[in-house]
Every structure is written in C-alpha cells, then in structure tokens.
N, C-alpha and C positions, 0 to 999 in steps of 0.2 A: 772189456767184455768180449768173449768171442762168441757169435755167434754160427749155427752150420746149419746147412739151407740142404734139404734132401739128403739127408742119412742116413746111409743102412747098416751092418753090421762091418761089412769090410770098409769102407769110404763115406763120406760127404763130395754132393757135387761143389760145392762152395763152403768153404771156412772164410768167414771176415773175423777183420781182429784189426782196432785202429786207423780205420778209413782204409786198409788193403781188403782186396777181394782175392783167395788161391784160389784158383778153377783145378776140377781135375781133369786130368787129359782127355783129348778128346780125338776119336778118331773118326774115320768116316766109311761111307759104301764107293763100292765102283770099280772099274775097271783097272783102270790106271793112276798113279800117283795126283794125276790131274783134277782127275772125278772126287779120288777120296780126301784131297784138298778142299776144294771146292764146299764139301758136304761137312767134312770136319769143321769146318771154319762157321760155315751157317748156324751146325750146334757151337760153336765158341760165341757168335751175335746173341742165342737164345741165352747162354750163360752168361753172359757180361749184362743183357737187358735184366736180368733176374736178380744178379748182383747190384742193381742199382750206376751201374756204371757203363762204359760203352770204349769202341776200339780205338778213340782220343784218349783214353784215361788208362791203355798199357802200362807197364812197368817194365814190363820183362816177359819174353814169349822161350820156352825150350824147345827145339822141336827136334824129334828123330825119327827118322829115314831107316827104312830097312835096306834101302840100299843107295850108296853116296852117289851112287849114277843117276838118280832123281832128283837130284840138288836142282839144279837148272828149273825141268818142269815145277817141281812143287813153287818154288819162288817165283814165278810165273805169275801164278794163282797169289802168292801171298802177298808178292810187290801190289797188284791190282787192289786187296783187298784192306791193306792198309794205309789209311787216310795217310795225304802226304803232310809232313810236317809231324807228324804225330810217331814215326816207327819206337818201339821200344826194345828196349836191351835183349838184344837175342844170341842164342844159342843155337848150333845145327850139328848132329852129330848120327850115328849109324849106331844102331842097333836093334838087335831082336824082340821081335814085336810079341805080343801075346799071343797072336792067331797068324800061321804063313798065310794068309791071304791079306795083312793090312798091311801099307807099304809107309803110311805117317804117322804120328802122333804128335800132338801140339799142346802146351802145356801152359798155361796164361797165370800172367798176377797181374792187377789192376788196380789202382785207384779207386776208392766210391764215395 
C-alpha cells in the first residue's frame, strides 16, 4: 500500500510505501548557508515527526549546495543535527536551486 501524506497537484510532502518514508526536499530561510540549514532541517524534524518516524530512523539524506564553498558551513549545522551513531547514507553535490536566493536543499528517506 502506498500511502501520500499532503498532496497537491505537482508533489506529496511524504510517500510511504513499506515502512519507508520519501520526504520531499526541503529548503530553508536566512541569510546564509548556516541559517538556511538550520531552518531546513527543523521543517525535515516536522516531516519525519509526520511520517511517524524520527532522525534515528534515516536511510539516506541527498543534499545540494548551490555552491560547493558551503560544504564546511552547512555540515556544521548538519554534524550537530544528526544523532551520533545514527548518520545515514548521504550524498553532497552542487547545483542549481529553484530560487537564486536558496543556497541548500536536503532531501530525506526514512524508516517508520
């Protein structure tokens, strides 16, 4: 059974299917790579609580940079953010974002 949690015509914020949760990406507000870390990640907590699961029960994070000079700062933000013993299979790579002003986007599948 798959079930989709919030969707509209173009997306679902969550597709489960199988005890997996996909999140869709999610970006944030702010200033700097730091801030819009920080923010994306709190909507990624609101999504994962939704999906019935939490940031122990990762799978796999994507996450892309609009610019690879952010690397450093954003992980900053994302080491702190992720329970230790728990990190999931990730990915980091550059490219262009939907709007010039977002500099991350982070992309989650879970466990639930």
């Amino acid at each position: 059974m798959i079930e989709r949690i919030d969707t509209g015509q173009r997306m679902s914020k969550i597709v489960k299917h199988n005890g997996v949760a996909y999140l869709c990406g999610q970006v944030g507000e702010g200033a700097n790579v730091a801030d819009q870390t920080r923010d994306c990640l709190s909507r990624m907590d609101a999504l994962l609580t939704k999906a019935g699961s939490s940031r122990k029960q990762m799978l796999q994070a994507v996450i892309w940079l609009a610019d690879m000079a952010d690397f450093a700062e954003m992980n900053a933000v994302w080491d702190a953010w992720v329970p230790e013993g728990h990190a999931p299979a990730r990915a980091c790579g550059e490219a262009a974002l939907a709007r010039p002003e977002l500099k991350v986007e982070i992309i989650v599948t879970a466990a639930c």
